[in-house]
N, CA, C and O atoms as a Tinker XYZ file with bonds, in Angstrom:
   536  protein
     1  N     24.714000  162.128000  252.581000    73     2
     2  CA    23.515000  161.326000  252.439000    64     1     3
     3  C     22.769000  161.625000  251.133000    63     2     4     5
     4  O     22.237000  160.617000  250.667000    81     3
     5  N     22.581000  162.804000  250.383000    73     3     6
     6  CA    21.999000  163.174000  249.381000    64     5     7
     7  C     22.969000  162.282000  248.303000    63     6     8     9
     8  O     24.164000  161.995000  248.231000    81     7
     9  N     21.340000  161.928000  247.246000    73     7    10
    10  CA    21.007000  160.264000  246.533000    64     9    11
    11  C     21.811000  159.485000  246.922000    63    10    12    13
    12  O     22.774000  159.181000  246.218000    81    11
    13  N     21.564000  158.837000  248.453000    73    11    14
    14  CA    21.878000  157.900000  248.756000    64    13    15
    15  C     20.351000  157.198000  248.869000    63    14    16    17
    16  O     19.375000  157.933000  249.016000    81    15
    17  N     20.245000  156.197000  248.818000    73    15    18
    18  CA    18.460000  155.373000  249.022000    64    17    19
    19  C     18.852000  154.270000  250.441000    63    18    20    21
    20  O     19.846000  153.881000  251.054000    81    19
    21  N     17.733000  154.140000  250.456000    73    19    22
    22  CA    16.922000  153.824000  251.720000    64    21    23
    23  C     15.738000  153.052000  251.742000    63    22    24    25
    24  O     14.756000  153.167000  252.475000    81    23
    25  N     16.050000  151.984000  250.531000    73    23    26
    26  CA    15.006000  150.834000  250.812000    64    25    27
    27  C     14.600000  151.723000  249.034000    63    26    28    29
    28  O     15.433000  151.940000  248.153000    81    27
    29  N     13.370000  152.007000  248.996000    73    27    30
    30  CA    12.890000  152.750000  247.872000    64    29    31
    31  C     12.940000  154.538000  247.790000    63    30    32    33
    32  O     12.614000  155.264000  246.851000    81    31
    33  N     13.307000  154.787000  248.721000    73    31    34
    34  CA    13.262000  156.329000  249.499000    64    33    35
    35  C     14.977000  156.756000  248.694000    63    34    36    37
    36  O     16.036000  156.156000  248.882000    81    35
    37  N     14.787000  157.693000  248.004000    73    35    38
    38  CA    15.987000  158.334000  247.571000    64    37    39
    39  C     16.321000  159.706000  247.657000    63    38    40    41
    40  O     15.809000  160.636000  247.033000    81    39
    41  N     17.583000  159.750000  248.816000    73    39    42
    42  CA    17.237000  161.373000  249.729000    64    41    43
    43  C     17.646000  162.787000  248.375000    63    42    44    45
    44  O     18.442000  162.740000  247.437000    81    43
    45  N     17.118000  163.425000  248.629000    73    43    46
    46  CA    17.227000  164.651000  248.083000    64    45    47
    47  C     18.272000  165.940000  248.650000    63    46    48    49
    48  O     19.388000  166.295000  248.271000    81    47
    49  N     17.564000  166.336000  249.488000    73    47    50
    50  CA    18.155000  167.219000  250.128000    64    49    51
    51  C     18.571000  167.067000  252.063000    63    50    52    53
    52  O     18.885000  165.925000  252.399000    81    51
    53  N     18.565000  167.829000  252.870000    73    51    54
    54  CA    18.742000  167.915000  254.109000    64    53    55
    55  C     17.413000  169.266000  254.265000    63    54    56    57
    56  O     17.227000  170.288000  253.605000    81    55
    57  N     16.866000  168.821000  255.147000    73    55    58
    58  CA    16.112000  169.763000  255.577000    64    57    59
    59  C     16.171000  170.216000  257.002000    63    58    60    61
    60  O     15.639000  171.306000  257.209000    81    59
    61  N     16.732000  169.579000  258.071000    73    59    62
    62  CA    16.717000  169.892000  259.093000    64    61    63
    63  C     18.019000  169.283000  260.073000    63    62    64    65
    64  O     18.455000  168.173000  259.765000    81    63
    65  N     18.365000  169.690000  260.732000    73    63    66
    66  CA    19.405000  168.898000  262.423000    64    65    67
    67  C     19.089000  169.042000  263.321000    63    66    68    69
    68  O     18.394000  169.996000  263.672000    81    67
    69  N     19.605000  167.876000  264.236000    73    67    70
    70  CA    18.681000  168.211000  265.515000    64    69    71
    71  C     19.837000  167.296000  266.569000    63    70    72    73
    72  O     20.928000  166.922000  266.138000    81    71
    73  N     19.468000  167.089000  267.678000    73    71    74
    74  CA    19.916000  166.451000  268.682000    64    73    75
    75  C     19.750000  165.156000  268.527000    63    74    76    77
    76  O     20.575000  164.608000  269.259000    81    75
    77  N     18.984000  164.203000  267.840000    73    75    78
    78  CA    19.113000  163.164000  267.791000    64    77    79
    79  C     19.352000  162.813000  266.544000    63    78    80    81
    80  O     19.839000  161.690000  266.411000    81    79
    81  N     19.162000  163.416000  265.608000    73    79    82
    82  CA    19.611000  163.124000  264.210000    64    81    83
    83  C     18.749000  164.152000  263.088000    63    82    84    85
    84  O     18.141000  165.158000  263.453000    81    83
    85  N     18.834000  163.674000  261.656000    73    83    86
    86  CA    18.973000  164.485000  260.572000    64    85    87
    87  C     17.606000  164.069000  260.163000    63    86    88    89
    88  O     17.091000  162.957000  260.281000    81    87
    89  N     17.011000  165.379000  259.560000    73    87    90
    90  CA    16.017000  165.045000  258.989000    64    89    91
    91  C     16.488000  165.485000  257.408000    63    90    92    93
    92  O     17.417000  166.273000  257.225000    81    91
    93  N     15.535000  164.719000  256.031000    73    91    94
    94  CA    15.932000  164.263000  255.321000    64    93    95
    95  C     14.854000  164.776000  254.166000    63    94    96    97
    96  O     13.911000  164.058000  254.500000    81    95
    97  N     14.460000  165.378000  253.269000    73    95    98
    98  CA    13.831000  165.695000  252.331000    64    97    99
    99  C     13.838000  163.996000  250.894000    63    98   100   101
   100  O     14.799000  164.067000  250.128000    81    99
   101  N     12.866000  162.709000  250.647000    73    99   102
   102  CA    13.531000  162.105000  249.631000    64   101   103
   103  C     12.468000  161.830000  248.882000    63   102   104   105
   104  O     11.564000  162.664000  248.921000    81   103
   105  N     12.268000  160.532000  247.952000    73   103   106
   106  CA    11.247000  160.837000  246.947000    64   105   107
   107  C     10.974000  158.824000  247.435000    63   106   108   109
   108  O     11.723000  158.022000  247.994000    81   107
   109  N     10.290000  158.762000  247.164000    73   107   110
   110  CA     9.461000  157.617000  247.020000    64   109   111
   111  C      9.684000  157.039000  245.423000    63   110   112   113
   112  O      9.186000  157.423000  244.364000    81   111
   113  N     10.321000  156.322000  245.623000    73   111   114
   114  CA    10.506000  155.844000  244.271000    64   113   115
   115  C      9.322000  154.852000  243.548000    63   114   116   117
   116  O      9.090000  154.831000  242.339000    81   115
   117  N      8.662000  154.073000  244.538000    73   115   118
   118  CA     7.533000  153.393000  244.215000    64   117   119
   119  C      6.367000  153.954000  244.123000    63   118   120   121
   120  O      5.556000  153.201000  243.582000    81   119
   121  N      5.927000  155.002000  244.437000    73   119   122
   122  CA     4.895000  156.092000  244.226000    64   121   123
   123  C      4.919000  157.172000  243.775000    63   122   124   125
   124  O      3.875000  157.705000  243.398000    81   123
   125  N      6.023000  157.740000  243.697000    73   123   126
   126  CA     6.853000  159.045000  243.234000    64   125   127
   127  C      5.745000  160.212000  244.351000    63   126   128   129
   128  O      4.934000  161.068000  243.997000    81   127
   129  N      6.107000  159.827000  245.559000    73   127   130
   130  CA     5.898000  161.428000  246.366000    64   129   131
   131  C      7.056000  161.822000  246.863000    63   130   132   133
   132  O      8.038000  161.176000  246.499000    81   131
   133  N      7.265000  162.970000  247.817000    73   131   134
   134  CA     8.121000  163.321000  248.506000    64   133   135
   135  C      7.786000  162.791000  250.109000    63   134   136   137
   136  O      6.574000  162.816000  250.322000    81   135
   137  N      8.424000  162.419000  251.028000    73   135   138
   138  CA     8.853000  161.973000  252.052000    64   137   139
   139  C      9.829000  162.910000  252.587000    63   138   140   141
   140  O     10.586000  163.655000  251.965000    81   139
   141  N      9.632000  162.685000  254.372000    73   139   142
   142  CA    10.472000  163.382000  255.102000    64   141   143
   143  C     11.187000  162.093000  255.793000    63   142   144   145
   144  O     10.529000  161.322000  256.491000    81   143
   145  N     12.526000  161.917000  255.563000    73   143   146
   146  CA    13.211000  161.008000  256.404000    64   145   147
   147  C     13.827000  161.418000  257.800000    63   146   148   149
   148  O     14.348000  162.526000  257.928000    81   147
   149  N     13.771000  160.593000  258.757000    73   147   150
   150  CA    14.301000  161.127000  260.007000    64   149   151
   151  C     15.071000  160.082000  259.941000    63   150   152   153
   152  O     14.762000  158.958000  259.545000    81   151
   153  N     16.490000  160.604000  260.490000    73   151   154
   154  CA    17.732000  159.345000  260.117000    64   153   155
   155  C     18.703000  159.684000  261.764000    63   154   156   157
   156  O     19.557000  160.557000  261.920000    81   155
   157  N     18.188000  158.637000  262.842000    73   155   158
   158  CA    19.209000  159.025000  263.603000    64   157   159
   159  C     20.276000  158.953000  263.698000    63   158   160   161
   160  O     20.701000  158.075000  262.948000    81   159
   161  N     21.285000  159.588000  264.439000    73   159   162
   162  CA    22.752000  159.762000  263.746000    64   161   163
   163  C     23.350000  158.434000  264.683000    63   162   164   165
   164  O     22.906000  157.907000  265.704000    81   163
   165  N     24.550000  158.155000  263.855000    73   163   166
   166  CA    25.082000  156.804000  263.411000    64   165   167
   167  C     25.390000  156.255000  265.050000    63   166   168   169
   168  O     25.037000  155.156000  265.476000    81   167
   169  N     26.097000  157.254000  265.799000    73   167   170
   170  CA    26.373000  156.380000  267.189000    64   169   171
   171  C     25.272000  156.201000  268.147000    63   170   172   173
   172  O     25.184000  155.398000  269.076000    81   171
   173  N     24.569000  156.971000  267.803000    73   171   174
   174  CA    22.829000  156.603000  268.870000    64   173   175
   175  C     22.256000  155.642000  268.354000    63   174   176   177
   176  O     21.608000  154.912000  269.103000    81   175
   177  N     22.325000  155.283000  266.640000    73   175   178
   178  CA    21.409000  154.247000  266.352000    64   177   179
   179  C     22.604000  153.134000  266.673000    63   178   180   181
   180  O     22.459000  152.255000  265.823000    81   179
   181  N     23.624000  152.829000  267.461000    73   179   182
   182  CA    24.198000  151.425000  267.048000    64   181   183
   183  C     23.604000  150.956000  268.752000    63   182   184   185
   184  O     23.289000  149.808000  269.064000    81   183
   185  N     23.569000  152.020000  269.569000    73   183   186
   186  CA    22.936000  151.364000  271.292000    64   185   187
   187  C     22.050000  150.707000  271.233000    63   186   188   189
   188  O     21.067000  151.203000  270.681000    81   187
   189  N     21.954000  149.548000  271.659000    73   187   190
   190  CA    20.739000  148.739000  271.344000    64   189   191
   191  C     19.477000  149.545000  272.855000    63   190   192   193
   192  O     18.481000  148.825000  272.922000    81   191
   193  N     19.430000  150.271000  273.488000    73   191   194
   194  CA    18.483000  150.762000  274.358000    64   193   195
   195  C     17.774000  151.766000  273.339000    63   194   196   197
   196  O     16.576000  151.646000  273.083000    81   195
   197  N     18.697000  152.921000  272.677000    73   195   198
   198  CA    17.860000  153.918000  271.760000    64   197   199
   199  C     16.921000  152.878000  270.154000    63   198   200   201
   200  O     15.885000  153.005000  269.501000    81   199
   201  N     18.129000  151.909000  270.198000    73   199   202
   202  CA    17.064000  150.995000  269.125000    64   201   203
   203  C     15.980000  150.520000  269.505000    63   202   204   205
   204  O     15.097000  150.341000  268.666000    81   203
   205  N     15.702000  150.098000  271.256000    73   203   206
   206  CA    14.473000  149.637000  271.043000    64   205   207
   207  C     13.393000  150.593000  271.426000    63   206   208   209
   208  O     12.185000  150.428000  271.252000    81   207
   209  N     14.252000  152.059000  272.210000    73   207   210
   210  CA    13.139000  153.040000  272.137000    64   209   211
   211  C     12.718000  153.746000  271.042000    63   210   212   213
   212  O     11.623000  154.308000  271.012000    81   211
   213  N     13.483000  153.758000  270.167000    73   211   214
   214  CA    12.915000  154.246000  268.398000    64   213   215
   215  C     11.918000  153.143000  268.375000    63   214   216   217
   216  O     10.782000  153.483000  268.703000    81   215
   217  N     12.135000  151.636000  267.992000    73   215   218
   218  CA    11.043000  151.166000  267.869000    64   217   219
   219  C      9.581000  151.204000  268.716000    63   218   220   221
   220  O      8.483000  150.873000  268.269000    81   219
   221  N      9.824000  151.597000  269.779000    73   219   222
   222  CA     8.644000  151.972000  270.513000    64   221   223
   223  C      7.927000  153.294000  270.380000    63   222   224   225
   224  O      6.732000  153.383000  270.661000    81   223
   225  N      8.618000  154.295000  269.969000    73   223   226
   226  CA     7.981000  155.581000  269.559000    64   225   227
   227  C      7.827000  155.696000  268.199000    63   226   228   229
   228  O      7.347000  156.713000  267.699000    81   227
   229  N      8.326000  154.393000  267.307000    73   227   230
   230  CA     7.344000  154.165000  265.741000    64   229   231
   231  C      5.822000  153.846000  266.276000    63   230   232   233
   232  O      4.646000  154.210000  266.240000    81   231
   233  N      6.547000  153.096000  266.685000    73   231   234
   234  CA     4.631000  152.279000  266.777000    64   233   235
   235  C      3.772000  153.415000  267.316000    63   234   236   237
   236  O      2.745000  153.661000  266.682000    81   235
   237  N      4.080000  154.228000  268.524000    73   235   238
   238  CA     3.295000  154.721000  268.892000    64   237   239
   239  C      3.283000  156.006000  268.361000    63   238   240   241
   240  O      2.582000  156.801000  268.987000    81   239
   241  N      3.833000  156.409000  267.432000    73   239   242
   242  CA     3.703000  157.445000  266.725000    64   241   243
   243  C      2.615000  157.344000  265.319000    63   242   244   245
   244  O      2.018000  158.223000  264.696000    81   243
   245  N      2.675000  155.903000  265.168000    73   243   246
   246  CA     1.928000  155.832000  264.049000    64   245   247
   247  C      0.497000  155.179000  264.683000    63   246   248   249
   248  O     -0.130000  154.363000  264.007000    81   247
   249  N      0.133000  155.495000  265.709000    73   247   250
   250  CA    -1.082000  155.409000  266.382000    64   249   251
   251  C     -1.675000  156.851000  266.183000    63   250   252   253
   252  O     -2.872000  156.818000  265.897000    81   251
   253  N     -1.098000  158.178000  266.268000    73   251   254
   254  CA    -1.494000  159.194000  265.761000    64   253   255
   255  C     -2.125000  159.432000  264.436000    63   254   256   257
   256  O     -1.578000  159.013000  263.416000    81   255
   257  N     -3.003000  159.940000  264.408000    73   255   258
   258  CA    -3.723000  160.388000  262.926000    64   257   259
   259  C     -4.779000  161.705000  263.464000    63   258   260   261
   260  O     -5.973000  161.868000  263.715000    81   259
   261  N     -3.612000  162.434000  263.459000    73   259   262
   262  CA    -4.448000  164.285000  263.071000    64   261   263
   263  C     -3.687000  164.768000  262.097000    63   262   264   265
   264  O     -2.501000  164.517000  261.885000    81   263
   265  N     -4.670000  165.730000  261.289000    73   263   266
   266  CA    -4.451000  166.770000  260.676000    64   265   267
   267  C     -3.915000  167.292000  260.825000    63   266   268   269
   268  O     -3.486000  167.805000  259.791000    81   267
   269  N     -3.131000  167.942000  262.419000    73   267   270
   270  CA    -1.890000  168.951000  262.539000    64   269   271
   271  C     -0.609000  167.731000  263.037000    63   270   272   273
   272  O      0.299000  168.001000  263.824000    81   271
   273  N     -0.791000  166.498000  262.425000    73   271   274
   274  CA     0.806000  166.194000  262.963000    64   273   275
   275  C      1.088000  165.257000  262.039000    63   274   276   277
   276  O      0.301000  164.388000  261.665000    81   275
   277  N      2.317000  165.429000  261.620000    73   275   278
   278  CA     3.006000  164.620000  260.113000    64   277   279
   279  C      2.125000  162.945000  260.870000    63   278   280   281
   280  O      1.597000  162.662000  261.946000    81   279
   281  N      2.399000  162.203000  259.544000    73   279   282
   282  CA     2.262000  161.093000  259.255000    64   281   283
   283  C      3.375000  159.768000  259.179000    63   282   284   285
   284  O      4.044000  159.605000  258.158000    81   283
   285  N      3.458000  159.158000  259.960000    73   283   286
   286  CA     4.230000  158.375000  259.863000    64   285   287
   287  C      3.930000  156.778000  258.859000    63   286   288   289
   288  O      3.131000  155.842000  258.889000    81   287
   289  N      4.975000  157.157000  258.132000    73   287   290
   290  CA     4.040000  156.052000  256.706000    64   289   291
   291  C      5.101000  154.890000  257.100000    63   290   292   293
   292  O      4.552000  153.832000  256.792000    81   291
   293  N      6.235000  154.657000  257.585000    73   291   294
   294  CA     6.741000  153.838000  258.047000    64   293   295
   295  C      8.194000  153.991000  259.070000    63   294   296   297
   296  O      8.762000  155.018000  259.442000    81   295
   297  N      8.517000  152.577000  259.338000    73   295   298
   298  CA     9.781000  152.776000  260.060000    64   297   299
   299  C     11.482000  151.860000  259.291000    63   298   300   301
   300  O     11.311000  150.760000  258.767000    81   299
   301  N     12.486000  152.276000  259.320000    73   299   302
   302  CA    13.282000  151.015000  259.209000    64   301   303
   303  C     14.219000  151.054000  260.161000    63   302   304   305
   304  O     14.733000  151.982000  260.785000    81   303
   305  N     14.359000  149.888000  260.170000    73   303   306
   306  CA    15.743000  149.319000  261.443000    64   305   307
   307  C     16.813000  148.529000  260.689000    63   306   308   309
   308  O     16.353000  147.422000  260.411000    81   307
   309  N     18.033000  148.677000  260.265000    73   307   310
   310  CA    18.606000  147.387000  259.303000    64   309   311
   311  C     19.796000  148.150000  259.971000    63   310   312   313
   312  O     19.620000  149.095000  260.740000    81   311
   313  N     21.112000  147.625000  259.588000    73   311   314
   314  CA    22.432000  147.347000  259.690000    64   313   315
   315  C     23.081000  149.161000  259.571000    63   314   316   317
   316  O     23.975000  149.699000  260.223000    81   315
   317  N     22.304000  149.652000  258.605000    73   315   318
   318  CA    22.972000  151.031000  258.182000    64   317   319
   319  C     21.933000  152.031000  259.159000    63   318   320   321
   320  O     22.229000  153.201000  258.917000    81   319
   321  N     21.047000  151.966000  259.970000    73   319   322
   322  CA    20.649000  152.624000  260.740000    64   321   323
   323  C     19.552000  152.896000  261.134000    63   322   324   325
   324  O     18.785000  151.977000  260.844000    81   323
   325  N     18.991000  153.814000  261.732000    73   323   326
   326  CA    17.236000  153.771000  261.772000    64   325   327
   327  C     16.583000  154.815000  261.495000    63   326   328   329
   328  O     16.850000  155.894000  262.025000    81   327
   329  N     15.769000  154.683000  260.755000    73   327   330
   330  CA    14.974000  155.654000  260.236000    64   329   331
   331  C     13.354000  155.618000  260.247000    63   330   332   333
   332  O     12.588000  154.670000  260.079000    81   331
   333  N     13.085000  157.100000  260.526000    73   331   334
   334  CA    11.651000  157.093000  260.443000    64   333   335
   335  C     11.242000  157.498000  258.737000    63   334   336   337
   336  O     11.873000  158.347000  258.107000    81   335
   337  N     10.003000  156.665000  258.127000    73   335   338
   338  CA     9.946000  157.487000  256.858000    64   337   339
   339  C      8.704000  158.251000  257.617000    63   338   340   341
   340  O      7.953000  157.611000  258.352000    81   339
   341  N      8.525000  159.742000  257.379000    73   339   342
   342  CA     7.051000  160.672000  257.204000    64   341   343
   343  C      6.352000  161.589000  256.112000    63   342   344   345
   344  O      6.994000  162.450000  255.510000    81   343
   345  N      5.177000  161.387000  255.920000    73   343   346
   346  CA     4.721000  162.738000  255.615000    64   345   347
   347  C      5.669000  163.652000  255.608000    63   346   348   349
   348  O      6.476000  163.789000  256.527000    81   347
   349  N      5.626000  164.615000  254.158000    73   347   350
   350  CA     6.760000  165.777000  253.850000    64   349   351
   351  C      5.636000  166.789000  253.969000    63   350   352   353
   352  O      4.576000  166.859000  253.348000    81   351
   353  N      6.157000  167.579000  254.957000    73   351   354
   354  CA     4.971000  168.962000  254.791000    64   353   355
   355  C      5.968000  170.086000  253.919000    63   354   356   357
   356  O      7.129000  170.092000  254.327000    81   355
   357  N      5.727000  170.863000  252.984000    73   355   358
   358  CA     6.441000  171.587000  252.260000    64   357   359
   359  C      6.182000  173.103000  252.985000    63   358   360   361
   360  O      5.124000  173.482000  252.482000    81   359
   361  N      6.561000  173.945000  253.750000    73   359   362
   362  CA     6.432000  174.852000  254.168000    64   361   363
   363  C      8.092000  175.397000  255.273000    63   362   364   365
   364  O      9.009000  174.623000  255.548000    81   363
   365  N      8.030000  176.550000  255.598000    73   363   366
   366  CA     8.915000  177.180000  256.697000    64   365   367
   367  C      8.748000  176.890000  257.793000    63   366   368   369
   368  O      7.607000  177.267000  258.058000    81   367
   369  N      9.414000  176.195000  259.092000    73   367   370
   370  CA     9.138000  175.944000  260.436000    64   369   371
   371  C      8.826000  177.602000  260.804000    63   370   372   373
   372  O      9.330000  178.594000  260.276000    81   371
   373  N      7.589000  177.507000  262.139000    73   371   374
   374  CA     7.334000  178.855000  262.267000    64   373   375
   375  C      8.240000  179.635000  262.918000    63   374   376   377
   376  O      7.978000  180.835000  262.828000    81   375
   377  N      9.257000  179.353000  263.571000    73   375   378
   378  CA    10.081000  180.654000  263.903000    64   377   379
   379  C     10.744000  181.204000  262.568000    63   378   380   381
   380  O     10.989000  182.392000  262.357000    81   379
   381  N     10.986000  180.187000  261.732000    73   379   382
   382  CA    11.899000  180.889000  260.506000    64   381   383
   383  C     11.010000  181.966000  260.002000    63   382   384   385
   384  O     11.540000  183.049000  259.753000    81   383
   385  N      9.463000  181.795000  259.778000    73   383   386
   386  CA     8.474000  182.354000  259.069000    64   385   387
   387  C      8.443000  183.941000  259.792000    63   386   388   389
   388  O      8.488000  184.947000  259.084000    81   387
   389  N      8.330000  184.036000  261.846000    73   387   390
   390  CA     7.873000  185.011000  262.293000    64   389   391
   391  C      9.468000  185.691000  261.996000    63   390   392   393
   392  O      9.507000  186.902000  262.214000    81   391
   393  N     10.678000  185.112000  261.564000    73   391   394
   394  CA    11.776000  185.747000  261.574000    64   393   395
   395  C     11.672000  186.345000  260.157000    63   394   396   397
   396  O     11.834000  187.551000  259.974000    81   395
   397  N     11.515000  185.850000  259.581000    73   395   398
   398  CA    11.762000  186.509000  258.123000    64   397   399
   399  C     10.325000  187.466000  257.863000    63   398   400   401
   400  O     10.481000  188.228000  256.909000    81   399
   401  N      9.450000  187.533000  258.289000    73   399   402
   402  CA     8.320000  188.817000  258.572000    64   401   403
   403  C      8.870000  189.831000  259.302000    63   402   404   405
   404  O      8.493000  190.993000  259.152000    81   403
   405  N      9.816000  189.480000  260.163000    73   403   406
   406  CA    10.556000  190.588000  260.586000    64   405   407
   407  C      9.474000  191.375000  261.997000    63   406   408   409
   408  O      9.586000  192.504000  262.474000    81   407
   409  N      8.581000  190.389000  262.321000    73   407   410
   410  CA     7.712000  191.221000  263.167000    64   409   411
   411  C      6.927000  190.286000  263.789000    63   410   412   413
   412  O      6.841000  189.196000  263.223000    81   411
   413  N      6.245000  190.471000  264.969000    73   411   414
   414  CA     4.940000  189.715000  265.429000    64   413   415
   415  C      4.194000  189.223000  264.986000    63   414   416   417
   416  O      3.527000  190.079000  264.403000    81   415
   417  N      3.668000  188.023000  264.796000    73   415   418
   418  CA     2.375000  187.736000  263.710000    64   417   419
   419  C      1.621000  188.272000  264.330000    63   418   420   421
   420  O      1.768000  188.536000  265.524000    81   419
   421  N      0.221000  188.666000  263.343000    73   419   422
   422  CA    -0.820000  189.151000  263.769000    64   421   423
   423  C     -1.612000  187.677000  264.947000    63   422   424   425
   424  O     -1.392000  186.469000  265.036000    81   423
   425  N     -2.094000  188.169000  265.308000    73   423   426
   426  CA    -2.968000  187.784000  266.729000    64   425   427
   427  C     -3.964000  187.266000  266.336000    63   426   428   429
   428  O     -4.296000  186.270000  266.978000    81   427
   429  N     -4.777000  187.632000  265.274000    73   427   430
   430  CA    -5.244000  186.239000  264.489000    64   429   431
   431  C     -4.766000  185.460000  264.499000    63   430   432   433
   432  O     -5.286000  184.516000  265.095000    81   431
   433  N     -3.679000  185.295000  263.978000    73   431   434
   434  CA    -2.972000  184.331000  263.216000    64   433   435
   435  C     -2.093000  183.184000  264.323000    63   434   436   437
   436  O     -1.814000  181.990000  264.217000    81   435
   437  N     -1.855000  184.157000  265.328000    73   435   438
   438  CA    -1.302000  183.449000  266.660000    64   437   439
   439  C     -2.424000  182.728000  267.250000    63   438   440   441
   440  O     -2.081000  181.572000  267.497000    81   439
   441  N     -3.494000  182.940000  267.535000    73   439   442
   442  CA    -4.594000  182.158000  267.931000    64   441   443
   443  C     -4.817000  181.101000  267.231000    63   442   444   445
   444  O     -4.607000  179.986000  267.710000    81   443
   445  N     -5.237000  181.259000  266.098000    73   443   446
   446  CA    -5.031000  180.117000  264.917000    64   445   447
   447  C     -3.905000  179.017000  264.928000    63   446   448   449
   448  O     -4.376000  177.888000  264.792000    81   447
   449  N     -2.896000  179.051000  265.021000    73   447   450
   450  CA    -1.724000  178.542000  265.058000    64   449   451
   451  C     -1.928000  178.046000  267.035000    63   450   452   453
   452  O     -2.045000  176.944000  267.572000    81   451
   453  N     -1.907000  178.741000  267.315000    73   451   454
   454  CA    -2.052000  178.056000  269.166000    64   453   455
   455  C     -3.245000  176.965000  268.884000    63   454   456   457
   456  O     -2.923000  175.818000  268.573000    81   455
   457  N     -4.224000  177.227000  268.962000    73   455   458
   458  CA    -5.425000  175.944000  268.490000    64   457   459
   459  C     -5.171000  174.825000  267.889000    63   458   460   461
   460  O     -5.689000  173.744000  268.170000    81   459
   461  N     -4.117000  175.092000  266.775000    73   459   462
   462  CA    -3.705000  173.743000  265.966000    64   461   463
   463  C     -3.018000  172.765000  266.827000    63   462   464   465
   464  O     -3.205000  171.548000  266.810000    81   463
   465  N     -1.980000  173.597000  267.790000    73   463   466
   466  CA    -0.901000  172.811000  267.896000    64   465   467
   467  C     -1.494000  172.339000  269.551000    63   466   468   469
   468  O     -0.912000  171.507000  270.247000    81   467
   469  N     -2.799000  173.094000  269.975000    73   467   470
   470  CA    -3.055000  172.441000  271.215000    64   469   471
   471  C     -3.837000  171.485000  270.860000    63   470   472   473
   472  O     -3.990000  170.571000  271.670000    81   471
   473  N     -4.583000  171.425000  269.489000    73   471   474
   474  CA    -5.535000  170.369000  268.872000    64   473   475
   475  C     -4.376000  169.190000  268.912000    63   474   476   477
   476  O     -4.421000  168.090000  269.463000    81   475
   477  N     -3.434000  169.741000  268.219000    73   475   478
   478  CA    -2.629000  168.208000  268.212000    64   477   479
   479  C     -2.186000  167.341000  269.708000    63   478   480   481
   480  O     -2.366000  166.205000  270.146000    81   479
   481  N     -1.461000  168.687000  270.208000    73   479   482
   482  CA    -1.278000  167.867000  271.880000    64   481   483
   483  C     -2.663000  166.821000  272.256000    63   482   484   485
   484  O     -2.871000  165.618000  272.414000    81   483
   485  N     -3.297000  167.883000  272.278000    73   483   486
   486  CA    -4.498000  167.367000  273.520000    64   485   487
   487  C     -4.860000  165.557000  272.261000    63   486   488   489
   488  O     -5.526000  164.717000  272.866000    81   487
   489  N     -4.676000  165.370000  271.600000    73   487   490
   490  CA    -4.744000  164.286000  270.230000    64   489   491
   491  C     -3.750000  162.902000  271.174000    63   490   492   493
   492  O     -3.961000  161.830000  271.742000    81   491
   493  N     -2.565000  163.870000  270.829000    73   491   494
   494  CA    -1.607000  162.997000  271.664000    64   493   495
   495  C     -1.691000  162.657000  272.684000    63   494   496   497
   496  O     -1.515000  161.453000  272.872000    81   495
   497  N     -1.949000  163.388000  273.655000    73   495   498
   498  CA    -2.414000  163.493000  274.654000    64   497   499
   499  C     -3.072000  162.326000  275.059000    63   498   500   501
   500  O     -2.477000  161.640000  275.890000    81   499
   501  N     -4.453000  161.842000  274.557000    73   499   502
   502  CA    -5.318000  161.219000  274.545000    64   501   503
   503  C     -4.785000  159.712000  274.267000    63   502   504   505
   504  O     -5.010000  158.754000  275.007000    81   503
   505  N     -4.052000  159.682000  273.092000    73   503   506
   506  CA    -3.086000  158.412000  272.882000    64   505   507
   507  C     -2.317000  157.895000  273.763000    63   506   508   509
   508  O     -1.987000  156.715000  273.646000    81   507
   509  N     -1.714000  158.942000  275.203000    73   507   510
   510  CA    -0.962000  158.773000  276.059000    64   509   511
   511  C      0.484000  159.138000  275.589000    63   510   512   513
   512  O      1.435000  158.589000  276.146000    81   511
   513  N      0.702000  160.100000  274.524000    73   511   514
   514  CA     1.792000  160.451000  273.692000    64   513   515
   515  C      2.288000  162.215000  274.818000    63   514   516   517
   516  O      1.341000  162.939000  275.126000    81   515
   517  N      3.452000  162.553000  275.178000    73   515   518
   518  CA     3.604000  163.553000  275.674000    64   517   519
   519  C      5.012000  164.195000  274.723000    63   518   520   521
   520  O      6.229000  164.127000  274.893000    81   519
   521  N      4.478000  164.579000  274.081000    73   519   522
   522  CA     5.818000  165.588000  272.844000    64   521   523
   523  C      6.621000  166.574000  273.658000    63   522   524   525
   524  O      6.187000  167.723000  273.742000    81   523
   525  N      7.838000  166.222000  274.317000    73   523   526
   526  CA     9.279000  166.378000  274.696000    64   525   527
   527  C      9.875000  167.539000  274.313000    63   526   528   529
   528  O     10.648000  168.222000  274.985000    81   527
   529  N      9.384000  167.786000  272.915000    73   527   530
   530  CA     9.747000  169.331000  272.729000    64   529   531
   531  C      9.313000  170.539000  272.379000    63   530   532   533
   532  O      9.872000  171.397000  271.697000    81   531
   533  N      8.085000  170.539000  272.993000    73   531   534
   534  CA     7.124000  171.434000  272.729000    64   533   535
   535  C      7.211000  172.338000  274.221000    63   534   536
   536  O      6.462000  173.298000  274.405000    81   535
C-alpha cells in the first residue's frame, strides 16, 4: 500500500494491524497534513453487510467531537475498498510507551490518562456510541 493514493491521501507508511484491517500513516495532498487511514482488509470490505455497517459507524463516528478521540475528517466507499480518513495523532500507543519505560507509570500519570479515556467514553457514551474495544 505505501505511495499508493486514495482519492488525494497518499499513504506513507503502515502504522498499525488489527482484526479488521490496516491502519495507514498518509499525507493530504490538498492541504499537505498528515492523516491516519483506516483501510479495511480486502475480503471484509467486498460483504455488502460490513459495507453498510462501516457506513453506519462513519456517520456516527463523525458525530463525535472530543479532545481525547481522533477525528474523523472523512469516509470512502469505491470499488478498491473502504476507508476511514482520520486525524493522525503522532505519538506511541500506551502499552508500547508503559513497555518501553520498562515499569509502572507513575500514578499520577495513570489517573490522568484514566480521566481522559473515561472523558471520552462517557462523550460517546452520550452519543449512544459503545467502543468494542476498550
Amino acid at each position: 500500500m505505501i505511495g499508493k493514493k486514495i482519492q488525494n491521501y497518499e499513504i506513507i507508511s503502515l502504522i498499525g494491524e488489527g482484526g479488521m484491517g490496516n491502519v495507514y500513516l498518509a499525507e493530504d495532498k490538498k492541504v499537505g497534513r498528515k492523516v491516519a487511514i483506516k483501510i479495511i482488509l480486502p475480503h471484509l470490505a467486498k460483504n455488502e453487510h460490513v459495507r453498510d455497517r462501516f457506513i453506519m459507524e462513519a456517520k456516527t463516528m463523525a458525530r463525535l467531537q472530543h479532545v481525547n478521540i481522533v477525528t474523523l475528517y472523512d469516509y470512502v466507499v469505491n470499488e478498491e475498498g473502504l476507508f476511514l480518513i482520520m486525524e493522525y495523532v503522532d505519538g506511541d500507543p500506551l502499552d508500547e510507551y508503559i513497555q518501553n519505560i520498562g515499569k509502572a507509570i507513575d500514578e499520577d500519570l495513570a489517573i490522568e490518562v484514566t480521566k481522559q479515556v473515561v472523558s471520552a467514553c462517557d462523550h460517546a457514551h452520550s452519543k449512544g456510541v459503545v467502543h468494542r474495544d476498550i
